[in-house]
N, C-alpha and C positions, 0 to 999 in steps of 0.2 A: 504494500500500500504506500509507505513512504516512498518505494523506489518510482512507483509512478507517478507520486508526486513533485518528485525533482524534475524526473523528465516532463510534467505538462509543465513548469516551470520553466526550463530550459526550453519549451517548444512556443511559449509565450514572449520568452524574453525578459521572462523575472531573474533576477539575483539572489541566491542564500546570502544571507549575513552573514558577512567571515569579519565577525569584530568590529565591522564600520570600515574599515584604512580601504579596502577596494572597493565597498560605494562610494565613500568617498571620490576615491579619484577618480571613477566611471565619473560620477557626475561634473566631476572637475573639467574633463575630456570632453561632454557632451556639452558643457556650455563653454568651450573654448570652439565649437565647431557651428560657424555663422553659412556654411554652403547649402543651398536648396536645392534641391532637384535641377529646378527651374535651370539654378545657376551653372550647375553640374551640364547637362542639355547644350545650355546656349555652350560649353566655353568648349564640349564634344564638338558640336558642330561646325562651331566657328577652325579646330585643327582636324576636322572633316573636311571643309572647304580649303582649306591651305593645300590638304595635302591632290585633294582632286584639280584645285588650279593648276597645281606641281605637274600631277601627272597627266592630266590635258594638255599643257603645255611642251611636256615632254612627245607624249603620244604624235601629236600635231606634227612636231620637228622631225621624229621618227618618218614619219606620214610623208612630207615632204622630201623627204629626202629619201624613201623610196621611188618616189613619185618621178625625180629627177633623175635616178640612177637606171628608172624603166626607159624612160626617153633616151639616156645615151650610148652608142653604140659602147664595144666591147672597147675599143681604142680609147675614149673618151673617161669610160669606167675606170680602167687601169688607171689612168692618169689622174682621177678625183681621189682615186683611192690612195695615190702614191701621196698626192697632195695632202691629203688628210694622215697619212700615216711621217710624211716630214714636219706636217704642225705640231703630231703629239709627242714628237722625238723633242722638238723645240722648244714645246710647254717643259717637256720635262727637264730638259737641261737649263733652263732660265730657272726651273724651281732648283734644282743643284747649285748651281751658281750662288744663289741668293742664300741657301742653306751656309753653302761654305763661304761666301763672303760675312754672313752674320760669326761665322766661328773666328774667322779672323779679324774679324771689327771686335769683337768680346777681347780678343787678347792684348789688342792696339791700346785698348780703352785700359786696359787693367795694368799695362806696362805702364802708360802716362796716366795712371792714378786717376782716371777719370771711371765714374758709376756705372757696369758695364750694362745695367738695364736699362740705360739708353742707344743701346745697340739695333734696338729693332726700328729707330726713329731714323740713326744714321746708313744703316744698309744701304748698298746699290747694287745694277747689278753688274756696274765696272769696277774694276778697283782704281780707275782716276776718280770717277765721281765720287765714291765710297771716303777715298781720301781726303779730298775735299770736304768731305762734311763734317767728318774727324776734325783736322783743320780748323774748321770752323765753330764746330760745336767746343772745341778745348778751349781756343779765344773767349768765347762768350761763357763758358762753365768760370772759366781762369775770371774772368773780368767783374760777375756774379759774385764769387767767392773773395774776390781784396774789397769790393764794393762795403761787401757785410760786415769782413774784419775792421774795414778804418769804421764803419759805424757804432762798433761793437768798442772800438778801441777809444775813441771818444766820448767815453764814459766817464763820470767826477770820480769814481773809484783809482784809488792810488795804485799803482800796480806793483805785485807783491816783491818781483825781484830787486826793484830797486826801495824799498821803504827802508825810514831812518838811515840812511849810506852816509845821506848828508848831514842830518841831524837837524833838519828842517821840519820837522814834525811837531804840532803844537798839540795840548793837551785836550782841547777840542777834535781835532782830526783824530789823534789816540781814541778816544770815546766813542766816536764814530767808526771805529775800524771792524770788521768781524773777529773773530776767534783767531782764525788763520791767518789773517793779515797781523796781529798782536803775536804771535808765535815767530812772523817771520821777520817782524822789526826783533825781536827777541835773540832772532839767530844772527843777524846784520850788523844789530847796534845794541849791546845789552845794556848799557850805562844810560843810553837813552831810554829802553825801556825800564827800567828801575826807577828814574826819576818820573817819567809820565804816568806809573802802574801806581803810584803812592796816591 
């Protein structure tokens, strides 16, 4: 009797209570899920339709290009065919090229210290033009980076190699210094820092 009672349970879709923690989180599950039917339908549909454009589009191309290979004599065939068999020779080595130009731009970039995940911006599929962007992209990386430094370096912060050397340090500026900046007037100039630390 029990046993049939789990199973019209389970054939309804009820849950035993196992302590609460798994309804719980059923229900946690069921109100995190906002999708309708409805929504589910349109969003099937809609990569229904993507993939039927696809294959129409394909089919179509297929279509025509039987269409013209009926029309051409046997001379004419060979020749579309050669044609087409030296374009995909050609696709493919332009994707080699570009494959092993990027291997070599990644190394260019890592000898001159430059970020090599900019490699797939500067590719070519010469290695003049390739070079070139190198080139160019290092100037402008290089030119990017002093830009930040002198803005960075113009800052009221005393910089730490040279503190107290001179003994120009007032006891105001001491106050204001960080931890590390007082450790390394400390290392520099200790007689200075002794009389400012009082």
């Amino acid at each position: 009797m029990l046993e049939n009672l789990k199973l019209q349970l389970f054939a309804d879709g009820g849950e035993e209570d196992n302590g609460g923690a798994e309804g719980e989180q059923n229900k946690d599950n069921n109100e995190q899920k906002t999708f309708t039917q409805a929504d589910f339908d349109r969003e099937i549909s809609k990569m229904y339709e993507k993939f039927e454009e696809k294959f129409n589009k394909r089919a179509e191309q297929t279509k025509a290009e039987a269409t013209k290979l009926a029309n051409m004599n046997a001379e004419e065939r060979l020749k579309y065919e050669i044609e087409q068999r030296e374009k995909a020779i050609s696709d493919k080595e332009r994707e080699w090229a570009i494959k092993e130009n990027k291997y070599e731009c990644s190394k260019i970039l890592a000898e001159k210290g430059l970020p090599i995940s900019f490699a797939d911006y500067i590719v070519a599929e010469d290695a003049e033009t390739m070079q070139k962007n190198i080139q160019l992209f290092d100037a402008e990386f290089k030119k990017a980076v002093k830009v930040e430094v002198e803005s960075r370096l113009k800052s009221t912060i005393p910089k730490t190699s040279t503190i107290g050397l001179d003994g120009s340090v007032t006891k105001e500026q001491f106050n204001k210094m960080t931890l590390a900046q007082q450790q390394e007037l400390y290392k520099n100039n200790k007689e200075l820092y002794m009389q400012l630390s009082r």
